[in-house]
VOTIMAR-928068 format. One record per residue (C-alpha): z, y, x. Coordinates in pm, whole numbers, plus 50000, padded with zeros to 5 digits. Each point is the difference from the previous one (the first is absolute). Example, Ala and Ser with C-alpha at 12.3 -4.5 7.8 and 13.67 -1.06 7.14 Angstrom:
<recs>
507804955051230499345034450137
</recs>
This chain:
<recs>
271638252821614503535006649988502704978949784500675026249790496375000549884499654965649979502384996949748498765031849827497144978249944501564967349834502515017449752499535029849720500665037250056503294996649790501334971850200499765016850312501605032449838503344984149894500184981650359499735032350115502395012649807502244969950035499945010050415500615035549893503344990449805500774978450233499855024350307502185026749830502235016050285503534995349919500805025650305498894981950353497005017449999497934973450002496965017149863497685000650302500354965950024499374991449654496895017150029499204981350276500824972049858497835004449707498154968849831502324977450146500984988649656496394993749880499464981850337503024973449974499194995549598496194991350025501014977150363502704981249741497535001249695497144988450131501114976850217499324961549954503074985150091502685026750030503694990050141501685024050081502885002850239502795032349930501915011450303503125021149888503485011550104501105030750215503724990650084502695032250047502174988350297502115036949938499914995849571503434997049866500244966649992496754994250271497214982349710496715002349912498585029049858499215002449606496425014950118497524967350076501764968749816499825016149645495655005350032500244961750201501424986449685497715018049753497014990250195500444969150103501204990449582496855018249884497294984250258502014964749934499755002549587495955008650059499734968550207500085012050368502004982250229502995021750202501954990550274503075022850144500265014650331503345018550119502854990350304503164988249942502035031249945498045003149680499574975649870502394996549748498915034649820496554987950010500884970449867502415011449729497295028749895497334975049967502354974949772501055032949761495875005549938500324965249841497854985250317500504961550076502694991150260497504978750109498085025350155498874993350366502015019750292499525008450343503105013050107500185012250409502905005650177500935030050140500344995750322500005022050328498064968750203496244990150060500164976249816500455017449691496555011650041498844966750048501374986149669498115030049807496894987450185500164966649923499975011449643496525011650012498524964350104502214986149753498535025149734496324988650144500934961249966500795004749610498014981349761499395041549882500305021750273501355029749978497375026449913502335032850026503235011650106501865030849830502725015750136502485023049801501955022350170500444978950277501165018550359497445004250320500345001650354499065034450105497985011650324503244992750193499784965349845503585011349849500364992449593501635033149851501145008749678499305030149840502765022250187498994982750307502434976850100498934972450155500124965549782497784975750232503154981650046499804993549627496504994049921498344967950136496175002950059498444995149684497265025650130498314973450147498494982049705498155037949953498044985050338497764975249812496325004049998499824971349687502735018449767499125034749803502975023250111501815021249761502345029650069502515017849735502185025050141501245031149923501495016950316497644995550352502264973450116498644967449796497344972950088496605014449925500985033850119498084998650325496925007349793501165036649995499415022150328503705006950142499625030250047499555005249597503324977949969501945020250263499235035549845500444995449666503024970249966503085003550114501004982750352496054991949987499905005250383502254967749954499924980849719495924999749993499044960150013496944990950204499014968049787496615003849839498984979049651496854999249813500845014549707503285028249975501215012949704502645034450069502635004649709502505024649892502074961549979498774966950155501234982649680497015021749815497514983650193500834971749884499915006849621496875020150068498384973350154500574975549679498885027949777496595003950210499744962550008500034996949649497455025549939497654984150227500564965549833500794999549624500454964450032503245001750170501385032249803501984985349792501994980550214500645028250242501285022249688502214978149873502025003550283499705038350085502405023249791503065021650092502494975649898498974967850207499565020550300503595015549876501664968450026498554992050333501835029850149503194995649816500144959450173499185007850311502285031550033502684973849850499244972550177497915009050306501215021750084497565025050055500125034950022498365033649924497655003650308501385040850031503324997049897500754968650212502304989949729500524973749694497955020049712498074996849719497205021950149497244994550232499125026150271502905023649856497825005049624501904989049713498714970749831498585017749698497365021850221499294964050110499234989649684498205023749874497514997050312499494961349880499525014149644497235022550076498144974850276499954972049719498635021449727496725006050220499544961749930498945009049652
</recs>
């Protein structure tokens, strides 16, 4: 029996609709042509909410940041902290412990996003160095015994639009330049037998990716003969915008466990997620993953269409 139809079996026809339609709104293409691979792709939402949900000890660990070294100024992109932050705020006010993954170039988005969704300074980091040495890989491995030695393990990692090493074992961006020099190896921790393995992306080129056949990636996205990451997870979810996943995510989670929906709500509306992208545009920087500039955008769409994506995910709560 397949996952899909295990869960089919635990929750009612209605809940399983809106997921569906959750993944739908979610995987709207915003022009990548990502389609193929959202269909591939499909039930990957369901998956990660019912391994969260049902889970008996969740802690979850959120890998993020996908650093521009050719942005005007070089920064983070606005794509990947904004969904960290809403995520890790909302699994935090239902009671499941987060801890923060990302390397030291950024960090201080990360950080900055996460303070603006009103999440504790306090929260634990694990902050790599990006480095072009062994030892960089090294450090990211010793974080997986040091996950296992925690009083709670860590029982899965998500990554949000987070940068892969392709079949070259080169990390691209999306027009194919190569940024390996600027990403340390947080792949790695997506090696773990122990930790559930979660993929958001939205272009072939993220952690998680590898689930989808490269030749699908390299006909239908652009540079996919490039760009395509080889790094597998147990659960992907494919969106028009990583940061989606991450909303969409909170929105299945709190279908599947009415308990915790009204602490995820609380924190999920336009203008919290607003003033995440206004502080760490300020005070990142980061900047519009397509324009490779200072904006108050993600992926090039103004922030209203982002908005009213958020708007019509969280209504499907109801």
């Amino acid at each position: 029996m397949t996952v899909l139809m295990k869960n089919a079996l635990k929750y009612s026809p209605e809940i399983l609709d809106k997921i569906a339609q959750l993944e739908s709104i979610c995987g709207r293409d915003v022009g990548r042509g990502i389609q193929p691979l959202v269909q591939i792709a499909k039930g990957g939402l369901l998956a990660t909410a019912c391994s969260i949900a049902e889970h008996p000890e969740p802690h979850v660990a959120i890998i993020t940041g996908f650093f521009l070294p050719y942005a005007n100024p070089p920064a983070p992109e606005t794509d990947g902290p904004i969904g960290c932050a809403l995520l890790a705020a909302g699994l935090l006010r239902a009671g499941v412990p987060v801890r923060i993954v990302t390397d030291s170039l950024c960090f201080r988005a990360v950080k900055i996003a996460l303070l603006a969704a009103g999440v504790p300074a306090s929260i634990p980091f694990d902050i790599v160095p990006v480095e072009t040495t062994t030892g960089n890989h090294q450090v990211v491995s010793s974080l997986l015994n040091f996950w296992d030695s925690l009083e709670r393990p860590i029982s899965h990692v998500i990554s949000i639009e987070r940068p892969g090493p392709s079949y070259d074992g080169i990390v691209r961006n999306m027009r194919g330049q190569d940024i390996t020099a600027y990403t340390a190896p947080l792949h790695i921790l997506f090696a773990s037998e122990k930790i559930i393995s979660v993929g958001i992306g939205d272009g072939g080129n993220e952690l998680g990716m590898g689930n989808i056949p490269k030749e699908v990636i390299h006909q239908h996205i652009r540079h996919g003969e490039k760009i395509a990451c080889i790094i597998t997870c147990n659960h992907l979810i494919v969106c028009g915008v990583s940061n989606w996943g991450a909303t969409g995510l909170l929105t299945a989670l709190s279908l599947l466990r009415p308990d915790w929906k009204s602490a995820i709500i609380s924190g999920l509306n336009p203008k919290i997620e607003f003033r995440i992208l206004e502080t760490i545009v300020k005070y990142g920087p980061a900047v519009d993953g397509v324009k490779a500039v200072q904006s108050l955008s993600v992926d090039n769409l103004a922030w209203e269409f982002h908005a009213q994506v958020l708007q019509v995910t969280t209504r499907l709560m109801w």
